[in-house]
C-alpha positions as CSV (number, residue, x, y, z in Angstrom):
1,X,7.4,36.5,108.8
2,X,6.6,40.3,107.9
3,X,5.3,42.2,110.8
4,X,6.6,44.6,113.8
5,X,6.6,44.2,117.1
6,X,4.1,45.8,119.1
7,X,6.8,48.4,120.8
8,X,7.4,49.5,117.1
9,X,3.9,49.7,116.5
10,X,3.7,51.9,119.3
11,X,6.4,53.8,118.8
12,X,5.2,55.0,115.0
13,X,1.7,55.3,116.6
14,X,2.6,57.9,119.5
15,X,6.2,57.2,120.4
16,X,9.6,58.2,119.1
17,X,9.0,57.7,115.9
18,X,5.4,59.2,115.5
19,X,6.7,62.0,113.5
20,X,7.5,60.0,110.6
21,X,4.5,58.3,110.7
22,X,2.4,61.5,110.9
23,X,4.3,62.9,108.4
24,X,3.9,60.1,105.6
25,X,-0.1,60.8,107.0
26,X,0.5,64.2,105.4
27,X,2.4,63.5,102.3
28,X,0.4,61.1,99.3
29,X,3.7,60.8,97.9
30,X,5.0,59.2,100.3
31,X,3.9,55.3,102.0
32,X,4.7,53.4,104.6
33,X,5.6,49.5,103.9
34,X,6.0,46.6,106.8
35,X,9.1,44.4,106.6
36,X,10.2,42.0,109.1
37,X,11.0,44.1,112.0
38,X,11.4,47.1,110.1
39,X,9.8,49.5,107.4
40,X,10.6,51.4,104.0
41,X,8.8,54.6,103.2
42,X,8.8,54.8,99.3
43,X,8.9,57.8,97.5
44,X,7.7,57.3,93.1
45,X,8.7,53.8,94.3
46,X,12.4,54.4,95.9
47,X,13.1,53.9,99.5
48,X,13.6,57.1,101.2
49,X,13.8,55.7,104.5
50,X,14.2,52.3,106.3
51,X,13.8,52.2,109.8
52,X,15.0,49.0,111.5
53,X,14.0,48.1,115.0
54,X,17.6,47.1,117.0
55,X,17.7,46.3,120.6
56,X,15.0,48.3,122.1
57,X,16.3,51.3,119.4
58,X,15.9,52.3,116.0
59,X,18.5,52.8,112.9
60,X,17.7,54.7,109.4
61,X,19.0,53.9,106.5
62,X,18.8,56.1,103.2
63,X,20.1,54.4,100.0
64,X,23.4,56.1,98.9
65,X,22.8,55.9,95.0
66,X,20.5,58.3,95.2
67,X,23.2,61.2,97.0
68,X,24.6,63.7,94.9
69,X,24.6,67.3,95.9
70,X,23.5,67.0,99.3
71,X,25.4,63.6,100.1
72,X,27.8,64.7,103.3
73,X,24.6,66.5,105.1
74,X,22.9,62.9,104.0
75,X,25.1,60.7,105.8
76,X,25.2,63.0,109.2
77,X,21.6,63.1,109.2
78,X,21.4,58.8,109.2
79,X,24.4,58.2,111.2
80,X,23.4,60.6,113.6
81,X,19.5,58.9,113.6
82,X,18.1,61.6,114.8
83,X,14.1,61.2,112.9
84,X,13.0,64.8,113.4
85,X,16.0,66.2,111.7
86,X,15.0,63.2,108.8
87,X,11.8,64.5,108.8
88,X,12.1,68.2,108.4
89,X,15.2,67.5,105.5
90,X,12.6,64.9,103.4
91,X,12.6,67.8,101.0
92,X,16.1,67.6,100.3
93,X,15.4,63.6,100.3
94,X,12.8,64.2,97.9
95,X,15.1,66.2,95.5
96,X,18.1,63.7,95.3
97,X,16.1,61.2,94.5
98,X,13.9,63.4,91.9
99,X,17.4,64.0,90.4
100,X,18.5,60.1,90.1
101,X,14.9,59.2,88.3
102,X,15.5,61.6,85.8
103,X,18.4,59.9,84.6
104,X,17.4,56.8,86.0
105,X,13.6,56.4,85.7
106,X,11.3,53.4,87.4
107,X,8.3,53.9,85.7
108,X,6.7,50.2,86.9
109,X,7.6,51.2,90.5
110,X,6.7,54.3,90.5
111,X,3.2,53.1,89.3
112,X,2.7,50.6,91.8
113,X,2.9,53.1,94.4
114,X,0.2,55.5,92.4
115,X,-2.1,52.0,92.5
116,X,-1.2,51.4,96.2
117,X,-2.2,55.4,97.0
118,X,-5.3,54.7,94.9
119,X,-6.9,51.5,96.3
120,X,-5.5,51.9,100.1
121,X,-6.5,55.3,100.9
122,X,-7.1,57.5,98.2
123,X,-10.6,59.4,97.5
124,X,-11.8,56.2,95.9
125,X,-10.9,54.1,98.3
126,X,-14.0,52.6,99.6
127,X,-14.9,51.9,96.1
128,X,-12.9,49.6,95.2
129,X,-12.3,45.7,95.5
130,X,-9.0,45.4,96.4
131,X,-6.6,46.6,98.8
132,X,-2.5,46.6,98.5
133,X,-1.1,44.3,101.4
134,X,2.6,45.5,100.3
135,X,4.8,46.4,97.1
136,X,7.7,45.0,96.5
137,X,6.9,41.7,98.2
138,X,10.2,39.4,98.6
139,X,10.3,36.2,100.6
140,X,13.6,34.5,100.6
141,X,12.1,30.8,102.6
142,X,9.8,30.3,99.9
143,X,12.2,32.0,96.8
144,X,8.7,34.4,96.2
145,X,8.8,38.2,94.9
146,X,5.6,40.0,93.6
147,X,5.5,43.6,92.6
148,X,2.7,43.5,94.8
149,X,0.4,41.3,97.0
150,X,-3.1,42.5,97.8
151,X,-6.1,41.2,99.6
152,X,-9.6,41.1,97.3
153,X,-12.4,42.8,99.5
154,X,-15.3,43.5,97.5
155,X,-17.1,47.0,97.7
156,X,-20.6,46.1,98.1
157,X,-22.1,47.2,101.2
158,X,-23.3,43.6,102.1
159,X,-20.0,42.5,101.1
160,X,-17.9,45.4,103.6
161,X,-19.9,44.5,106.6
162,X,-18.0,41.0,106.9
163,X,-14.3,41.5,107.1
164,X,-14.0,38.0,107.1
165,X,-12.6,34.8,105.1
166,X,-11.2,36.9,102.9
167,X,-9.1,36.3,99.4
168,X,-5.8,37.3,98.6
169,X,-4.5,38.1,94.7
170,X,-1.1,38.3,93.6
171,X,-0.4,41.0,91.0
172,X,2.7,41.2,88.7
173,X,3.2,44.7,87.0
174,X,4.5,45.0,83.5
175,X,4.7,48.7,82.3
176,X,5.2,48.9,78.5
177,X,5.5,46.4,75.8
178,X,8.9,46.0,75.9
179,X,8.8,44.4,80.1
180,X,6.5,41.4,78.8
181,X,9.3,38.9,77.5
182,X,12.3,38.0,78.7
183,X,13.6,36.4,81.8
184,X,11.3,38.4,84.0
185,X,8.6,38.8,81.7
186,X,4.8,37.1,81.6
187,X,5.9,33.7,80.6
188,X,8.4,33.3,83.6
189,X,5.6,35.0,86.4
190,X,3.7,32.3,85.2
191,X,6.2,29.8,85.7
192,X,7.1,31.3,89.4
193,X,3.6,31.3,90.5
194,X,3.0,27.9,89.5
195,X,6.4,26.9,92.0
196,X,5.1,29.5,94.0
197,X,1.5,27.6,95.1
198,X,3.4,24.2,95.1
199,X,5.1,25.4,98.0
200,X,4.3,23.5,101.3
201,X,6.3,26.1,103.7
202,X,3.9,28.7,102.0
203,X,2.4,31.2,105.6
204,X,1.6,34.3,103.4
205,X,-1.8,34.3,104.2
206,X,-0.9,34.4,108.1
207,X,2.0,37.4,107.1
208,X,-0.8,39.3,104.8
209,X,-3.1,39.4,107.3
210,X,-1.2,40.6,110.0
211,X,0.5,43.3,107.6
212,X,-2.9,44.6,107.0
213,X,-4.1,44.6,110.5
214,X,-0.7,46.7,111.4
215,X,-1.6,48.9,108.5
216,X,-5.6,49.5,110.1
217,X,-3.4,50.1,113.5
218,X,-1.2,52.8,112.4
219,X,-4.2,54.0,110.1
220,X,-2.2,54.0,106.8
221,X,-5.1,52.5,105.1
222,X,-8.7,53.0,104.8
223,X,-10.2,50.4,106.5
224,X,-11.7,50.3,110.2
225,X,-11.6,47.0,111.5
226,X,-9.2,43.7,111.3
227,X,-9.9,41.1,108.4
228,X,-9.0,37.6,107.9
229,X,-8.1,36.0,105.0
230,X,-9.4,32.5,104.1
231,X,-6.7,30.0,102.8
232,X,-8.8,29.2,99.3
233,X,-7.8,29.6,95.4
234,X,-5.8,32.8,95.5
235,X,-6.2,35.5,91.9
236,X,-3.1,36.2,89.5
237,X,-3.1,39.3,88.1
238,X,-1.6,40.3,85.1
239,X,-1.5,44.6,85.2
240,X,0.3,46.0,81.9
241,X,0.4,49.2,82.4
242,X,0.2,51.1,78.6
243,X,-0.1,48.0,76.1
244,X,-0.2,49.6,73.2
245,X,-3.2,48.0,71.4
246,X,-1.7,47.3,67.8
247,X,0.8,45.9,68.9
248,X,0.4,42.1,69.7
249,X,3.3,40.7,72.3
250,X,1.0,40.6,75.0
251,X,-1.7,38.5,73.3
252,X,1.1,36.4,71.8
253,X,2.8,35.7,75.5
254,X,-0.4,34.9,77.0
255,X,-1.1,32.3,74.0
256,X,2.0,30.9,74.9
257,X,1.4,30.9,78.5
258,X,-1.9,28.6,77.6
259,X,0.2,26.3,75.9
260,X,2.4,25.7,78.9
261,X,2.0,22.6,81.0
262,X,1.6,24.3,83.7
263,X,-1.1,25.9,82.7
264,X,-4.0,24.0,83.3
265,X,-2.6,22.7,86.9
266,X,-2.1,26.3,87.5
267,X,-6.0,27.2,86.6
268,X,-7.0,24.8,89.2
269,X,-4.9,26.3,92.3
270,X,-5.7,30.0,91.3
271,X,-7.7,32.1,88.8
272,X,-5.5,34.0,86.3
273,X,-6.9,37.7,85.4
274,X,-5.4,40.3,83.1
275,X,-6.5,44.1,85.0
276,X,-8.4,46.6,82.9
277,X,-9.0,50.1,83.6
278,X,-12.7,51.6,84.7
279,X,-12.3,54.0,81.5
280,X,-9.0,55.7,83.2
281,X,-7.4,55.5,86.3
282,X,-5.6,53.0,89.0
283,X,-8.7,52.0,90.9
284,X,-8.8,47.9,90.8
285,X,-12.5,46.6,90.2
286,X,-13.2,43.1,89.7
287,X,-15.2,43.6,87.2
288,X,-12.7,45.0,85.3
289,X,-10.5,41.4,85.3
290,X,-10.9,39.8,82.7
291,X,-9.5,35.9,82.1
292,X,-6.5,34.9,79.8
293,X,-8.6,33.8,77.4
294,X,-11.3,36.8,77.4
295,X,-8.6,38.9,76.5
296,X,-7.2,36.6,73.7
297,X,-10.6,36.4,72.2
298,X,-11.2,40.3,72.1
299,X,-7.3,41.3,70.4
């Protein structure tokens, strides 16, 4: 199960490795993201930094593809481990990877950390209805992987008072047209979330809420107290990220996906959105989710 101990915790919080922490405080480009036993601090979606937790110490890991120019005073600075020298050279991190992306690009991840930034601990916040649990979400026991997993909060002020029994939503990212067919495209997200909720060894409501209550510990996200979340009929969301309008793949996919047979099973065990903007921007609003069918209706 994702989480970190409580020395880790304490060490990011005011120990050894409170300088990293601090400075990922002091950089909205950069976030930190619980694993089991250790973390990755993305950067436009790339992991600049893992930190695993070994024996009572620490190792740091920084993903070789990215190393070009700077790739011998890389490797000394993660064998060595030494995270102030890390931290003062994240610059240099910053520009390999900058390099790699512009031959290389991630667009969808790159966006899911701009929606993560938003709704975690942006200026908007408090505003609204959901907050990003993780990005990148992989579980091997149950064969899961969501772009990300969030937990559905809404901003009302009755609502905020009780950080209890609260919902999570599942949320696959498709950015452009051409990422909604295929074998990782709508049709087969569908098909995984269906195997997904079937799943008997499923504990990611006990892993989500405990990765949320570490992130309100290290004060990586903009809420003040612990929450719970309430084991009931979990959201799908569907976020394309610049559909263009005239074209019609998405609507076609999602009349497809209504034709399935798992579709109406599926309905049961969780509602199924498609996310629309509040005119522009990454904020996520429930009243900007709109059903399968809604959408197929209006297009």
């Amino acid at each position: 199960m994702r989480g970190l101990s409580k020395e880790f915790v304490n060490d990011l919080k005011e120990g050894k490795l409170s300088i990293l922490l601090e400075a990922v405080k002091n950089d909205d480009t950069l976030c930190l993201e619980i694993r089991e036993n250790y973390i990755n601090v993305y950067y436009r979606g790339g992991n600049i930094c893992k930190v695993e937790e070994k024996q009572g110490n620490y190792q740091f890991y920084f993903d070789s593809k990215y190393s070009d120019k700077h790739k011998e005073l890389i490797q000394k600075l993660f064998k060595e481990g030494n995270v102030k020298d890390i931290v003062e050279n994240l610059p240099i991190l910053k520009y390999e990877m900058d390099v790699w992306f512009s031959k290389n690009p991630k667009a969808e991840r790159e966006f899911q950390q701009l929606i993560l930034r938003e709704n975690n601990y942006g200026s908007i916040s408090n505003d609204t209805d959901y907050y990003i649990a993780d990005i990148e979400y992989a579980n091997v026991e149950n064969n899961s992987r969501f772009d990300m997993v969030a937990m559905k909060w809404l901003s009302t002020s009755k609502e905020r008072k009780n950080p209890k029994d609260l919902k999570i939503a599942f949320i696959e990212v498709k950015y452009g047209d051409n990422a909604l067919t295929g074998k990782a495209g709508v049709q087969e997200h569908i098909k995984d979330i269906y195997t997904f909720l079937n799943n008997e060894k499923n504990d990611i409501y006990q892993e989500v809420e405990k990765i949320i209550n570490q992130k309100v510990s290290l004060n990586i996200i903009n809420i003040s107290k612990n929450v719970t979340l309430l084991e009931n009929k979990p959201e799908f969301i569907l976020l394309c990220a610049n559909h263009k309008p005239a074209k019609t793949v998405l609507k076609r996919e999602l009349q497809e996906v209504i034709k399935s047979k798992e579709y109406e099973k599926l309905k049961e065990m969780c509602d199924l959105k498609i996310a629309t903007a509040s005119l522009m921007g990454y904020g996520l609003y429930d009243q900007c989710m709109i059903s399968f069918e809604d959408f197929i209706n209006k297009n």
